[in-house]
N, C-alpha and C positions, 0 to 999 in steps of 0.2 A: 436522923434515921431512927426508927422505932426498934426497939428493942424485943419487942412480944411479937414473935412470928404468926402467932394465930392470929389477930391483930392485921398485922400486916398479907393472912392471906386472903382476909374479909375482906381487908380495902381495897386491893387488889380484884376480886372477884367483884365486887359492887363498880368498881370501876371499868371492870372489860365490859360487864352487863351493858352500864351507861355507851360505851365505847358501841357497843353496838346498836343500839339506838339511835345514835346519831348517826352512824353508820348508814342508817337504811332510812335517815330521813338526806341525807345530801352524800348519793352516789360520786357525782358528779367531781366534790371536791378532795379527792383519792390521793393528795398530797400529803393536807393536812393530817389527817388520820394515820396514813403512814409512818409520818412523824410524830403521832400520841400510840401506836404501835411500837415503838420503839421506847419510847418513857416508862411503858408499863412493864420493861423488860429490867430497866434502870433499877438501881438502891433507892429513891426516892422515896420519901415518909410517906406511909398509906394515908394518911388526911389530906396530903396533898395532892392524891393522885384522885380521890372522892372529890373536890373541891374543883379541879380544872375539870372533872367528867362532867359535874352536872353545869359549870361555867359552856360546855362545847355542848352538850347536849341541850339547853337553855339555845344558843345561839343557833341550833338548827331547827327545832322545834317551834320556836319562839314568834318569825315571822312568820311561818305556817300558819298558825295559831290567828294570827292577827289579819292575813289575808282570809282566810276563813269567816272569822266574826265581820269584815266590812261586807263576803258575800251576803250575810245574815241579814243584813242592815238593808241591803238594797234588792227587796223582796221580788222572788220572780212572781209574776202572774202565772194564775193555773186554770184551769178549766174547774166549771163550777165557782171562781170568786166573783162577788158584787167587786165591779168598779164604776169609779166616776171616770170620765174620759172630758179631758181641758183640752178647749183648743189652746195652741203654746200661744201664737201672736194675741189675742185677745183675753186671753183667763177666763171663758166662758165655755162653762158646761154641756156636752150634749146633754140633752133633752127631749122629753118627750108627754105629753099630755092628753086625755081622752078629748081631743077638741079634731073635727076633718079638715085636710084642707080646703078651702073655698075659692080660688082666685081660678080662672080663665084655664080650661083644659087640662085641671088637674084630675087625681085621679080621684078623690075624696077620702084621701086613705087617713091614715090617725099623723096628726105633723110634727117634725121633728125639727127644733132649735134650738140654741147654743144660748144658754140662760145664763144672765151676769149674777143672779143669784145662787140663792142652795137649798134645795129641799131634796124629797125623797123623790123626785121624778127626774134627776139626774142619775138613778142606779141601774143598772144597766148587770147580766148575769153574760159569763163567757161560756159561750156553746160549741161542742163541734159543731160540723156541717150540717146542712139539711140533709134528714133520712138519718142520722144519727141522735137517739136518746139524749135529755136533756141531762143526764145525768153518768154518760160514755165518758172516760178519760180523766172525769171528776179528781181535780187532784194532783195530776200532771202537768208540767210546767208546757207553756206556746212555743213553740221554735221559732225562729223566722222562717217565713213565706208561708205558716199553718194556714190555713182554710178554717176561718172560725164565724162562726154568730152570736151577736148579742142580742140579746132578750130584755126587754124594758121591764123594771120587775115587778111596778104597781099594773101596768096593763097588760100584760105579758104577749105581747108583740116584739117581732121580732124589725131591726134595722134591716131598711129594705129601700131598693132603687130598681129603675127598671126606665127605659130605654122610651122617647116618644112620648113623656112628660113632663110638662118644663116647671124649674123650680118657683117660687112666688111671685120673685122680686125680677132675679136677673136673668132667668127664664135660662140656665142652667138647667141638667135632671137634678128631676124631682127627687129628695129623701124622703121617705118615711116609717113608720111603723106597721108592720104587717100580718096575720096570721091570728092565731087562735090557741091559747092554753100553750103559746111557745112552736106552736106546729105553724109554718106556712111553705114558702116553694124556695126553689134554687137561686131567686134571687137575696135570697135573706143570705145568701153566703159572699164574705168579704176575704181577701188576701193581707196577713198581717208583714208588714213592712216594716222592720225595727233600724232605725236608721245608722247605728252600728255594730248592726248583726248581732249575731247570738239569741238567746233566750229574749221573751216580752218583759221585760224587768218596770216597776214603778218607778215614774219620771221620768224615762228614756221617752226620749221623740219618735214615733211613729207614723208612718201611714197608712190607710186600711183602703186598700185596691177593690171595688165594686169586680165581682170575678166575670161577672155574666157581661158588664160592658168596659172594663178596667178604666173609668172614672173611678176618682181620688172622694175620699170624703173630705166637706171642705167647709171651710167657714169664712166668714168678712165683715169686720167692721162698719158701722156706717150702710149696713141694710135691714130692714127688717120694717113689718109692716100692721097695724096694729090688728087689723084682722085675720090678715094672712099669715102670720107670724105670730099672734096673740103678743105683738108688743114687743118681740124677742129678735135674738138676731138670725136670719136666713140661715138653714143647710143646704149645703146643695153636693152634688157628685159632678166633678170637674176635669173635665178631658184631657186639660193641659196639667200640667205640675207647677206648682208655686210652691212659696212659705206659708200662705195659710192651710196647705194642707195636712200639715204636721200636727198630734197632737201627744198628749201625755194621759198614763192612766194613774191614777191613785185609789187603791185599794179602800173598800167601805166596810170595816170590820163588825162584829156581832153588837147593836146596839147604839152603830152611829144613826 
């Protein structure tokens, strides 16, 4: 036990300080506390009562701390970021190219495909709705079930489907690219689906619900066609639900 009271009313007060601290990171655990309430009332040496404070306050703060830095790690999507959008079953890019469709009763609009490669016509910008500024929301995380558009960023068209146009291959609707300087209609608008709710986070599996005909956006291995496709594989919007309509987004940072 320390002998210098002054001393002993520092450690003391440095120790109820910590005591409360942890105090108001784990309400919950009103035992514990109770019972380091009571020690600070004790003869025990003030170094010792500094030493178990910031040991309890450590141990309440600590996974806080660490649940926090993994939300960090696992970036939400915001409105206004460039992503790349993978479909999960295949590892192919949506995509988009100044080339029309040309196959049987299409619409001729700008075509959109799921690229095994990577360049800059996989980027894609996150918009709110149609009738809403490309630059509204800017910054704010997606929810699930938001109402969002993407915007192709070298042609700046927007992802777009529409009802009574069949896709290239398997004559599914048609995907495409639609609009003007980011501007087109209600069909550029998609329902976001995160497949275990909450916020659109990078690499979480998603769906994005066509809102005007609630076809899926969709992709499939082993289609694609060299003109109608430019070589690449089919997108289409799909009535039913499968696993290929899942996909993932990965954020495209300043200078990729």
């Amino acid at each position: 036990m320390s002998s210098n009271p002054w001393l002993r009313t520092v450690g003391t007060s440095v120790s109820a300080i910590l005591f409360l601290i942890g105090l108001a990171g784990v309400p919950r655990n009103l035992t514990t506390w109770f019972r380091w309430l009571s020690i600070l009332k004790t003869s025990v040496p003030w170094w010792v009562l500094i030493v178990a404070s910031i040991a309890l306050a450590g141990l309440t703060w600590g996974p806080m701390i660490v649940r926090r830095t993994k939300r960090k790690r696992r970036d939400d999507i915001r409105y206004g970021d460039t992503i790349k959008l993978i479909h999960k079953r295949t590892g192919c890019s949506l995509h988009s190219h100044n080339i029309p469709y040309s196959h049987n009763y299409s619409s001729k609009q700008q075509q959109v495909t799921a690229f095994a490669g990577a360049d800059t016509n996989d980027y894609w910008i996150v918009k709110k709705p149609h009738g809403l500024g490309k630059f509204v929301g800017k910054g704010y995380p997606v929810p699930n079930h938001d109402i969002i558009r993407l915007e192709h960023r070298n042609t700046t068209r927007n992802l777009h489907s529409h009802t009574g146009k069949p896709s290239p291959i398997t004559a599914q609707q048609e995907v495409t690219a639609y609009g003007t300087d980011g501007v087109g209609d209600t069909n550029d608008n998609w329902r976001i689906d995160v497949e275990d709710g909450g916020e659109w986070r990078e690499n979480v599996a998603i769906r994005l619900i066509h809102v005007g005909s609630g076809c899926a956006l969709h992709s499939h291995g082993g289609h694609g066609h060299p003109q109608f496709t430019a070589g690449q594989q089919e997108v289409t919007c799909f009535s039913d639900r499968d696993e290929n309509d899942f996909w993932f987004a990965v954020k495209v940072h300043d200078g990729s």
